[in-house]
C-alpha positions as a printed Julia matrix, in Angstrom:
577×3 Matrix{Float64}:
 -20.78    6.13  -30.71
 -18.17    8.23  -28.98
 -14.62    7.85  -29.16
 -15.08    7.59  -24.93
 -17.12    4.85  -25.25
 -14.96    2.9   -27.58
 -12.36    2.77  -25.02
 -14.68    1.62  -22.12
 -15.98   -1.13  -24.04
 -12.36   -2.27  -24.53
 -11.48   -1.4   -21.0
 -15.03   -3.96  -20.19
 -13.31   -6.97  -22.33
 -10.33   -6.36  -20.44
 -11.92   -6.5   -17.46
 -14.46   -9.64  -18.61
 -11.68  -11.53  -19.79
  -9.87  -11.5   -16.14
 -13.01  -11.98  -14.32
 -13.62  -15.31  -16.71
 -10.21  -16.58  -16.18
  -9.54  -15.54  -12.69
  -9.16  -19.42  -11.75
  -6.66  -20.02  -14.29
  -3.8   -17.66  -14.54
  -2.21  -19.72  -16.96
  -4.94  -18.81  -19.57
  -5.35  -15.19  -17.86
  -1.63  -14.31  -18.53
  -1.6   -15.85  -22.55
  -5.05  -13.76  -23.73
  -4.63  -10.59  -21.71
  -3.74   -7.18  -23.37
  -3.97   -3.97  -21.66
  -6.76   -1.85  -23.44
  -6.12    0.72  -25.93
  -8.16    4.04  -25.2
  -7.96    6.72  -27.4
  -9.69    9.83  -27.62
 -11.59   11.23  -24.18
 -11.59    9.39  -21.37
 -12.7     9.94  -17.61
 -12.67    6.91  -15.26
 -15.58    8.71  -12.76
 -17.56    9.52  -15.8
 -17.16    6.67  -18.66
 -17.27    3.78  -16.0
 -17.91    4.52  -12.5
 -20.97    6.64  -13.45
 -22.42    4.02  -15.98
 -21.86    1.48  -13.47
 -23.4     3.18  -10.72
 -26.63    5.53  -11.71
 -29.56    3.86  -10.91
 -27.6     0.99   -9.43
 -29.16    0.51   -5.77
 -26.55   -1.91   -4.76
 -24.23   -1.1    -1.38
 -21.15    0.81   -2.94
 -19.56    1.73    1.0
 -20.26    0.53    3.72
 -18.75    2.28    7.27
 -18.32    0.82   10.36
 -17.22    3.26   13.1
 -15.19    2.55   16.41
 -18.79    2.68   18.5
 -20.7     0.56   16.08
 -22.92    3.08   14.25
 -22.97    1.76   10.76
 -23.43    3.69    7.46
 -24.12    2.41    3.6
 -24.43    4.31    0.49
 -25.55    3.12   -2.8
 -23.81    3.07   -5.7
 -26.12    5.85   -7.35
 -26.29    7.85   -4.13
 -22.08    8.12   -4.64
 -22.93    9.2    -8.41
 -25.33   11.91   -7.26
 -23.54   13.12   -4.2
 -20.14   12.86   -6.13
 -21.97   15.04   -8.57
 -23.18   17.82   -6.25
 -19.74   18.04   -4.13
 -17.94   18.63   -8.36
 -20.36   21.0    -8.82
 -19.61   23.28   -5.18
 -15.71   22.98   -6.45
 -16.44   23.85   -9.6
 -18.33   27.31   -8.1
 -15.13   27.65   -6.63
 -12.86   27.72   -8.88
 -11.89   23.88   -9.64
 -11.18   23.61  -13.15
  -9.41   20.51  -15.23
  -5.77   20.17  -14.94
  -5.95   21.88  -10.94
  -4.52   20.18   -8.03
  -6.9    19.33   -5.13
  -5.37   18.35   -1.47
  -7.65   16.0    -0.45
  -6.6    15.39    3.22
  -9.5    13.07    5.28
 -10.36    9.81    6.61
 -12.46    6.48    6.22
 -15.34    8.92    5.75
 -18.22    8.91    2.77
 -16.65   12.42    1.73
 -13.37   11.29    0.99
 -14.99    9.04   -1.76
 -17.17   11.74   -2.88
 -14.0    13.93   -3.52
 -11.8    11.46   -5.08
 -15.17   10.84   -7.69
 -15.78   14.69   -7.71
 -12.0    15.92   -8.9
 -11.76   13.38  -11.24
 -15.32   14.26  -12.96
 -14.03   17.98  -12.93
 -10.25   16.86  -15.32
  -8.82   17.96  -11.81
  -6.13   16.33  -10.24
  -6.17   14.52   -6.71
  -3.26   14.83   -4.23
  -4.33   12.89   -1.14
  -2.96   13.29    1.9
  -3.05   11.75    5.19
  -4.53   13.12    8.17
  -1.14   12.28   10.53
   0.82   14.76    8.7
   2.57   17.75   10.41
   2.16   21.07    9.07
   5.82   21.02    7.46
   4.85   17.93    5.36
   1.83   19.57    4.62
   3.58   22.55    3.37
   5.75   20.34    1.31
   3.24   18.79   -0.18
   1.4    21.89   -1.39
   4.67   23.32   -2.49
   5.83   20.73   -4.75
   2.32   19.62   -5.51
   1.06   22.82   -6.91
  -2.1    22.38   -4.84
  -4.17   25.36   -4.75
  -7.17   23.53   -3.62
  -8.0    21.6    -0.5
 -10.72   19.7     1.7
  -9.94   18.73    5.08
 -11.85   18.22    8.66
 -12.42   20.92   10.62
 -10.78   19.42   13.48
  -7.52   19.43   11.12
  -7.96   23.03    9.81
  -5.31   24.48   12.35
  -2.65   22.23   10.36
  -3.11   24.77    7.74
  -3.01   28.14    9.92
   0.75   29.11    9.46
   0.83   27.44    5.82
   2.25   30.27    3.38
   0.3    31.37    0.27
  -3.24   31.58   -0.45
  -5.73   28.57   -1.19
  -9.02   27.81   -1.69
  -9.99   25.24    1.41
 -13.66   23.43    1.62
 -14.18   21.78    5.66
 -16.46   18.99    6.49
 -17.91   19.95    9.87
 -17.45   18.08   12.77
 -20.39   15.72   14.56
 -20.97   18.69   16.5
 -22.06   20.92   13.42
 -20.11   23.87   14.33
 -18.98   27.05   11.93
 -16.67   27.07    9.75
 -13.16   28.7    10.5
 -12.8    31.78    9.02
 -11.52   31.38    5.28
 -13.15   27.59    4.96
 -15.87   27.08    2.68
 -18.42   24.45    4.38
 -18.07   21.29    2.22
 -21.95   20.74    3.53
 -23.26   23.44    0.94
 -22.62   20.67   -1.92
 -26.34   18.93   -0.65
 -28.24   22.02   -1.99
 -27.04   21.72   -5.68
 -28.27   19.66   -8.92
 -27.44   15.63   -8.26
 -27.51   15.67  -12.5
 -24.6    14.03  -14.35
 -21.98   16.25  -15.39
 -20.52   17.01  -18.79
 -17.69   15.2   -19.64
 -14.29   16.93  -19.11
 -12.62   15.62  -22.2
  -9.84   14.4   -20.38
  -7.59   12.27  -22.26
  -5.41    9.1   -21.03
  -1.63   10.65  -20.62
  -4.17   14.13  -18.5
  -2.68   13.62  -14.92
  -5.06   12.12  -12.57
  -3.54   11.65   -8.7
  -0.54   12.71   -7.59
   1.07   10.45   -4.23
   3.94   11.27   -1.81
   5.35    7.8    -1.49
   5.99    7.09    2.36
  10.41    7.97    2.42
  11.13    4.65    4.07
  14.8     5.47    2.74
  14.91    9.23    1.52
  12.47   12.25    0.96
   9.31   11.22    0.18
   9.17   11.16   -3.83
   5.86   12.63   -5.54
   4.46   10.3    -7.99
   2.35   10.83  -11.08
  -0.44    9.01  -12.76
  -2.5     9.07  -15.39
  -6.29    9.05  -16.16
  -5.6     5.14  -17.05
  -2.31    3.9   -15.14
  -3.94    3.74  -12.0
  -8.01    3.87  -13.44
  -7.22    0.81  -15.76
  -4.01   -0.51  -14.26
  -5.46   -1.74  -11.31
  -7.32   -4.57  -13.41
  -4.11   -6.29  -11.99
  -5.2    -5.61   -8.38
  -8.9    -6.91   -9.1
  -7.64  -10.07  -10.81
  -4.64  -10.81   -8.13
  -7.25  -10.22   -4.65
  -9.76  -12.2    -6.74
 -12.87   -9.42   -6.48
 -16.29  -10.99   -8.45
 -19.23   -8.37   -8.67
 -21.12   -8.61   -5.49
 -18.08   -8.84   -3.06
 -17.83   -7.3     0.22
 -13.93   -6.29    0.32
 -12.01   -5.36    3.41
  -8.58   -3.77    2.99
  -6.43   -2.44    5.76
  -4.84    1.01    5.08
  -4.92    4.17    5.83
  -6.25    7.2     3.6
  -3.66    8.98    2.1
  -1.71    6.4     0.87
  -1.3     4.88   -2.68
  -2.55    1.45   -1.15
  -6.13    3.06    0.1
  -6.36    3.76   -3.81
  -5.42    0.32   -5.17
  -8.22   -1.73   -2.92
 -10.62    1.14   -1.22
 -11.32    2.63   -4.35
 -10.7     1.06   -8.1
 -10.45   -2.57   -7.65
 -13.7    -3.14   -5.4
 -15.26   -0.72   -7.8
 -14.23   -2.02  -11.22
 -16.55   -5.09  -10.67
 -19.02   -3.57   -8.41
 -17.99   -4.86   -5.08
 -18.48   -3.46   -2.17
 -15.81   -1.26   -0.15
 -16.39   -1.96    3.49
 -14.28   -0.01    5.98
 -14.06   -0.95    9.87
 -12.87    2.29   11.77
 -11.03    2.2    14.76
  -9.47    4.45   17.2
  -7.01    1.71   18.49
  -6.91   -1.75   16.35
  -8.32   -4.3    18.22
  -8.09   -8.17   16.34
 -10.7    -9.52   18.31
 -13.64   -6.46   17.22
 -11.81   -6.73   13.52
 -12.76  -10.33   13.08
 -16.01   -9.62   14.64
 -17.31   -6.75   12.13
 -15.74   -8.92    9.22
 -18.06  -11.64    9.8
 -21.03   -9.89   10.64
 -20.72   -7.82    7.81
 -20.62  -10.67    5.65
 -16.45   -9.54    3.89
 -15.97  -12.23    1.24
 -12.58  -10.65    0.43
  -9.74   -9.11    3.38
  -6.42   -7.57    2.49
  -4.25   -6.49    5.86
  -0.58   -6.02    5.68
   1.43   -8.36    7.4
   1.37   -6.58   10.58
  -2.24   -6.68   11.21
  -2.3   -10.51   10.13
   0.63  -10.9    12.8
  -2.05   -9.55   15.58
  -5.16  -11.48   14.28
  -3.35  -14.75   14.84
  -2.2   -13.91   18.49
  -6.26  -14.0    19.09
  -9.09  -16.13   18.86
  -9.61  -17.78   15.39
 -12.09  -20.26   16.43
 -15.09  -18.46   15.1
 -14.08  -19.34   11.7
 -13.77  -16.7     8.68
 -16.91  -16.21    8.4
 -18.13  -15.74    4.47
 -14.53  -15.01    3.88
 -13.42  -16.57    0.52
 -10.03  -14.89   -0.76
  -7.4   -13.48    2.18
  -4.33  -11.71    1.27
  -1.69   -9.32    2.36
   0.62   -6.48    1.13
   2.41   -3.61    1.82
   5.87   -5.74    2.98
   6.32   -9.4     2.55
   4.49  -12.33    4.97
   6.72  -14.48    6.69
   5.31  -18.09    6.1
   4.97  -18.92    9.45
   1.7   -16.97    9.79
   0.15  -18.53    6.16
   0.25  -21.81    7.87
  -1.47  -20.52   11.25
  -3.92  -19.18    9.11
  -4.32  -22.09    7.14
  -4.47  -24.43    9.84
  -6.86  -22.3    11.48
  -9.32  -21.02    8.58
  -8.23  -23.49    6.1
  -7.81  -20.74    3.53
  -4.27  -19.45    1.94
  -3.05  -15.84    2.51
  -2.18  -15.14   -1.11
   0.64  -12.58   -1.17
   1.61   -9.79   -3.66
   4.27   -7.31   -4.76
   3.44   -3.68   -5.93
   4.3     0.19   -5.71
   3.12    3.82   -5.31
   4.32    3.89   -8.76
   2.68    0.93   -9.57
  -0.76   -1.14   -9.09
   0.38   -5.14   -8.87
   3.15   -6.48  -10.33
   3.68   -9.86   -9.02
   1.33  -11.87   -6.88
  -0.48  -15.49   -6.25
  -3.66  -15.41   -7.9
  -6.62  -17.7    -6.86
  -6.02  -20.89   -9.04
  -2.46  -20.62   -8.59
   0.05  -23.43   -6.48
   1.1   -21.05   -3.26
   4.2   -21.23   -2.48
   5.37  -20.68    0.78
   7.36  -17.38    0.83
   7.26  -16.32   -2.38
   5.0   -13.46   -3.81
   4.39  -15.37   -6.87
   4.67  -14.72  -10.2
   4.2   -11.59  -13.16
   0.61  -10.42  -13.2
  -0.82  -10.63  -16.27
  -0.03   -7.66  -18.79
   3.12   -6.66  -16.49
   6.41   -7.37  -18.04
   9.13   -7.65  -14.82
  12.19   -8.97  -15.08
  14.91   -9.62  -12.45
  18.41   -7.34  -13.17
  21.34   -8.04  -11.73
  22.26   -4.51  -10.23
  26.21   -4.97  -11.28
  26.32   -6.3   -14.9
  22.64   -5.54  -15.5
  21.81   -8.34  -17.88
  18.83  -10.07  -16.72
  19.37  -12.82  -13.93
  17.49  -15.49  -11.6
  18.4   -12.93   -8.95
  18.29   -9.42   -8.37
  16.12   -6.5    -9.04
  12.89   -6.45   -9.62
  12.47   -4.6   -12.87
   9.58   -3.63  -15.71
  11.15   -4.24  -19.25
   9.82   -0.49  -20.67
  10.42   -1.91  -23.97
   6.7    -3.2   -22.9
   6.0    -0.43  -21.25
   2.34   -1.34  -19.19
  -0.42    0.74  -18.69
   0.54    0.64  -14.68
   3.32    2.46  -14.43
   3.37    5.8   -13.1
   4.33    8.82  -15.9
   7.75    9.45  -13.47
   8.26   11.69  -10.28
   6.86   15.01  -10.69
  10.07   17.69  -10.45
  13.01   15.09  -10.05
  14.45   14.58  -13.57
  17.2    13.1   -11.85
  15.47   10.41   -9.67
  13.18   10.0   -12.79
  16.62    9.14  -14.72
  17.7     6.58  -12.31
  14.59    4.74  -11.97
  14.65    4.41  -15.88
  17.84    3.63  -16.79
  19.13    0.82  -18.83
  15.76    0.82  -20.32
  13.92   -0.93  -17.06
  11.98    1.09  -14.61
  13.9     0.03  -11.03
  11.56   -1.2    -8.14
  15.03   -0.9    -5.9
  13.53   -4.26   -4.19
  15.96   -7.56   -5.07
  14.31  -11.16   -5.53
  15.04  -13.84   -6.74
  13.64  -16.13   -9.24
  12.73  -20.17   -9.42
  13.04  -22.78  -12.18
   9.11  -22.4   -11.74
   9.08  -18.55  -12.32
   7.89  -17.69   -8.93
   9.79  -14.67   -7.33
  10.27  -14.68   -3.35
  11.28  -11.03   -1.92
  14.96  -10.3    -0.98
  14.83   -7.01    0.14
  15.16   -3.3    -0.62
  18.14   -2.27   -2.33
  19.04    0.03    0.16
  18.94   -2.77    3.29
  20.59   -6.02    1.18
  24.02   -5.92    3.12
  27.58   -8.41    3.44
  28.6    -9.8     6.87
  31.96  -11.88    6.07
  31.18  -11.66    2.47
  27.63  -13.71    2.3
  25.04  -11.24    1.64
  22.37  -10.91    3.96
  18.43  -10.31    3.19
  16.83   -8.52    6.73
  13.6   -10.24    5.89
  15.22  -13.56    5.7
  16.24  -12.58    9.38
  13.37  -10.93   10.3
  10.95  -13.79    9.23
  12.77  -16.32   11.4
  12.68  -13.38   14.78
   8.85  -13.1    14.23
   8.38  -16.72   15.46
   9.82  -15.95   18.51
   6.56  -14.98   20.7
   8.28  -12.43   22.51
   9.3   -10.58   19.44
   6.11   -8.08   18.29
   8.0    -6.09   15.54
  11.77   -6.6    14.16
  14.09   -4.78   11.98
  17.9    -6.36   11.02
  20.71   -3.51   10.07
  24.49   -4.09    9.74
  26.59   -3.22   12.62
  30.11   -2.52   12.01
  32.38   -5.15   13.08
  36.56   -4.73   12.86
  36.64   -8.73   11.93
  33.3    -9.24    9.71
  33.11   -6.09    8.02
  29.4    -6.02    9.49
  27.45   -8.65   11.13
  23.61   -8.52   11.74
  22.19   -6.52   14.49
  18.52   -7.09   15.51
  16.27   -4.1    16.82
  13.36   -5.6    18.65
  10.21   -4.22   19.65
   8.66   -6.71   22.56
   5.37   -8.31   22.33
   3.16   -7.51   25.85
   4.48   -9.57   28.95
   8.25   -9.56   28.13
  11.06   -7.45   29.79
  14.22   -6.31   27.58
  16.32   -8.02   29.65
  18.97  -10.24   29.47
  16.66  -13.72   29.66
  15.07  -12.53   27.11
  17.77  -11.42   25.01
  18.87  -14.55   25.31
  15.48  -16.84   24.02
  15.96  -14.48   20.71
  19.35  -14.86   19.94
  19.1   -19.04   21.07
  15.73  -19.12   18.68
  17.69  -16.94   15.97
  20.82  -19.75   16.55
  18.92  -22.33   15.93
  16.74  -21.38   12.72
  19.51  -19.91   10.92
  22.84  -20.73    9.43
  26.11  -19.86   10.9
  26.49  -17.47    8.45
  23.23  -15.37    8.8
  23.24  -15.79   12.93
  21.93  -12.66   14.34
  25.07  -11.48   16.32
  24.13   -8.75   18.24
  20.4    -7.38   19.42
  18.83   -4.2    21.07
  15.08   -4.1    22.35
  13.79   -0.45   21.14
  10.84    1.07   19.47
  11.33    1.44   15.69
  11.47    4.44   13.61
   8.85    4.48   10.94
   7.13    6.33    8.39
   3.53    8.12    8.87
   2.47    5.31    7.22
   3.78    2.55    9.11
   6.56    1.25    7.43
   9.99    0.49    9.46
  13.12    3.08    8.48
  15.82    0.71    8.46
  17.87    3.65    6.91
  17.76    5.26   10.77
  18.58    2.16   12.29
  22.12    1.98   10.02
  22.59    5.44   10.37
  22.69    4.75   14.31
  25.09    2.27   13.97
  27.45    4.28   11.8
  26.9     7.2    14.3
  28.19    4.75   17.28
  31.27    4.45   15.56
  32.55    7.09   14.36
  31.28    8.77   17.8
  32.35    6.56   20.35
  28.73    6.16   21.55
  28.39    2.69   23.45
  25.46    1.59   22.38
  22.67   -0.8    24.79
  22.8    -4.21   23.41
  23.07   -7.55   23.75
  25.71   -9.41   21.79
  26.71  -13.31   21.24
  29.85  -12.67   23.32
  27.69  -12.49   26.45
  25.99  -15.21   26.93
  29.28  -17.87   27.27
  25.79  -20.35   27.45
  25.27  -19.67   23.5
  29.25  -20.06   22.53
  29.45  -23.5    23.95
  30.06  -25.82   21.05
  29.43  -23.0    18.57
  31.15  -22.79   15.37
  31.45  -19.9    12.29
């Protein structure tokens, strides 16, 4: 017996063991133990590849925006993994090289994440929205030498300095490669055969991921052949994935969150990955592919849950059995639509880029509304107050590296600094605040970076946010500090309008009497401003912008368009605070 397949029967048990207990966390948390693997060890080869070669069951299963449908079998993504490694390999692809990987929901993206990995290669995906000075960036500081992309995206690498060795999967229409692209088709010609094992080892690097600079530069994040491989045991255990499942997740490719539910946790037990493609998201078509192609599992972020329960939910959830959401926190207001509706419980959870799932409601577990639950099993987070830094009921959410577990990233590649600061005091640093019950469950404060004072009470924007969201003409909604001579800083609300409202003053108006009457005096939304909000490629709201435009106003002079409390002599009638 080799020392490789010592450590996948361990990383099996693990696996088992969850799967048994996946109804009672309780037991789940008390007999887990992260697997030890020593010795040689390649997820593609040592567990995908067992799993899937000769196994005829539906591994992905493509929906486009026109309806044309596509599934491959587990062994077909063996074989076909297998014959795309071996085209890289003719290449030049060796272990230890970086490989852009920069597509979409597409059966080659799969292929390539499978074929790097069976090479000892290293995966740097990338998404498709990127301009070419991110790509550049990306290359630079990701040592990529390597990349696969669409040909209608090769022009995003025309003025890119340095030389590369670039494979293109040709468009419907079947047309030649650009000049310097090596057509990824040429893979179907070559030996489908199991390769030989790469000898990769567990600390090898695996993927590296830009995470999406909500507050900074992006930061480039390392794992491991197991932190994200065997880590995400947490992510199968807290969506609740049995072999056989059908699982839906909503995300785009390029991010760290395509990884955790596209790719390892469906695949761990055998599930299938289904993918709904869309050109523009459309609730009502969503809900219609989910139940006809019979998804037993759906993971959206909190966005795309918002939409589906503006529509239609009469036609049931079809053979839907687990729902959940990530990616920011779920204000409880759209749990209970869902669970009036469906009569099933949006489970929420807490992870990173850095991470797979820290925190999160399990099936079996007592939801409680608003809070993301409690410690996975196997993950050791505590809750540090950011001033003394003893541990607390509040503050931030930590991992106690005394306990170091298998899902944490190895640090950020080329920042020794940032690496420092994440680590110190012996914790690795989300930079998210929560806070903690008598029960152990954590609910979600807020980044860090976007906690602020406003007459000395501190103020969580999701608190805020959660509370605007019920308003039905607010679509989207971010809460910043706005300087104030009096308060110090009192909370401004940037709104983005749901269809059939007009920013003007009525309207301002129904969101600040809505925000006055669900909140206290002290956490009253004092001013507001109907915009578009800045965001990252990947979606997620850049607060940091939105403060930065209020300290610009200032120390500019700039009047800003807004709305504030003092106009509406309607709102300060019998007020008080």
């Amino acid at each position: 017996m080799t020392v490789a397949s010592t450590g996948t029967q361990a990383y099996r048990r693990a696996r088992d063991l969850l799967l048994t207990h996946r109804e009672d966390p309780a037991r789940a948390a008390a007999e887990f133990a992260w697997p030890t693997i020593e010795g040689p060890f390649n997820w593609a080869c040592d567990w995908f590849d067992v799993l899937a070669r000769g196994n005829e069951g539906t591994a992905l299963h493509l929906v486009e925006d026109d309806g044309s449908q596509a599934r491959y079998t587990f062994d077909t993504m063996a074989r076909r993994s297998d014959q795309v490694a071996r085209l890289l390999a003719r290449h030049g692809v060796r272990r230890g090289d970086r490989v852009l990987l920069m597509l979409g929901n597409q059966v080659e993206l799969w292929e390539s994440m499978l074929a790097v990995m069976k090479l000892g290669a290293v995966i740097l995906p990338t998404t498709t929205a990127i301009g070419p000075a991110d790509l550049a960036d990306r290359f630079a500081r990701g040592g990529a030498r390597f990349a696969v992309a669409n040909a209608a995206d090769t022009a995003t690498f025309a003025a890119l300095p340095g030389d590369r060795v670039q494979f293109v999967v040709a468009g419907r229409g079947g047309e030649a490669p650009p000049p310097g692209w090596i057509p990824y088709a040429a893979a179907a010609a070559l030996d489908d055969g199991p390769l030989p094992h790469p000898v990769t080892v567990a600390a090898d690097p695996l993927l590296l991921y830009f995470t999406s600079g909500t507050t900074s530069r992006p930061k480039l994040v390392e794992h491991t052949q197991v932190s994200y491989p065997l880590g995400h045991l947490t992510t199968m255990y807290w969506i609740g994935l049995r072999p056989g499942d059908v699982h839906l997740n909503i995300s785009s490719p390029g991010w760290a969150k395509h990884a955790w539910s596209c790719f390892f946790a469906p695949w761990i037990v055998g599930a299938t990955v289904f993918v709904v493609n869309y050109g523009r998201f459309d609730a009502p078509r969503l809900l219609e592919r989910l139940r006809e192609g019979g998804v037993t599992t759906f993971c959206a972020p909190p966005t795309v849950w918002r939409m589906l329960i503006t529509t239609d939910l009469s036609g049931g959830p079809g053979a839907l059995r687990e729902v959940l959401a990530a990616g920011e926190p779920l204000n409880p207001e759209v749990i209970e639509q869902i669970r009036r509706a469906w009569g099933l419980t949006i489970r929420d959870g807490f992870g990173q880029t850095e991470t797979t799932a820290l925190v999160g409601n399990p099936p079996g577990a007592a939801v409680k509304p608003g809070s993301m639950g409690r410690p996975l099993p196997g993950v050791p987070v505590v809750l540090v107050d950011p001033i003394s830094g003893e541990l607390a009921d509040e503050g931030e959410i930590c991992i106690d590296l005394a306990h170091r577990p298998v899902n944490l990233m190895t640090g950020y590649r080329g920042d020794a600094e940032r690496d420092a600061q994440a680590s110190a005091g012996g914790y690795y640093r989300t930079g998210d605040v929560a806070s903690r019950d008598a029960d152990g469950y954590i609910t979600y404060i807020g980044r860090t970076d976007d906690v602020f004072k406003a007459s000395d009470y501190k103020v969580s924007p999701f608190e805020l946010e959660s509370v605007l969201l019920e308003h039905p003409a607010v679509a989207e909604a971010a809460v910043v500090p706005a300087p104030d001579p009096v308060r110090l800083a009192v909370p401004k609300a940037y709104v983005m309008l749901a269809p059939g409202w007009e920013p003007d003053r009525e309207t301002a108006l129904a969101v600040l009497r809505h925000a006055r009457e669900h909140l206290p005096g002290y956490l009253r939304v004092r001013r507001l401003a109907f915009a578009d909000l800045p965001k990252t490629i990947s979606g997620k709201i850049r607060r940091v912008e939105l403060r930065g435009r209020e300290i610009e106003a200032i120390e500019t002079g700039e009047q800003l368009v807004e709305w504030r409390e003092e106009d509406f002599p309607e709102l300060r009638a019998g007020s008080s605070g």
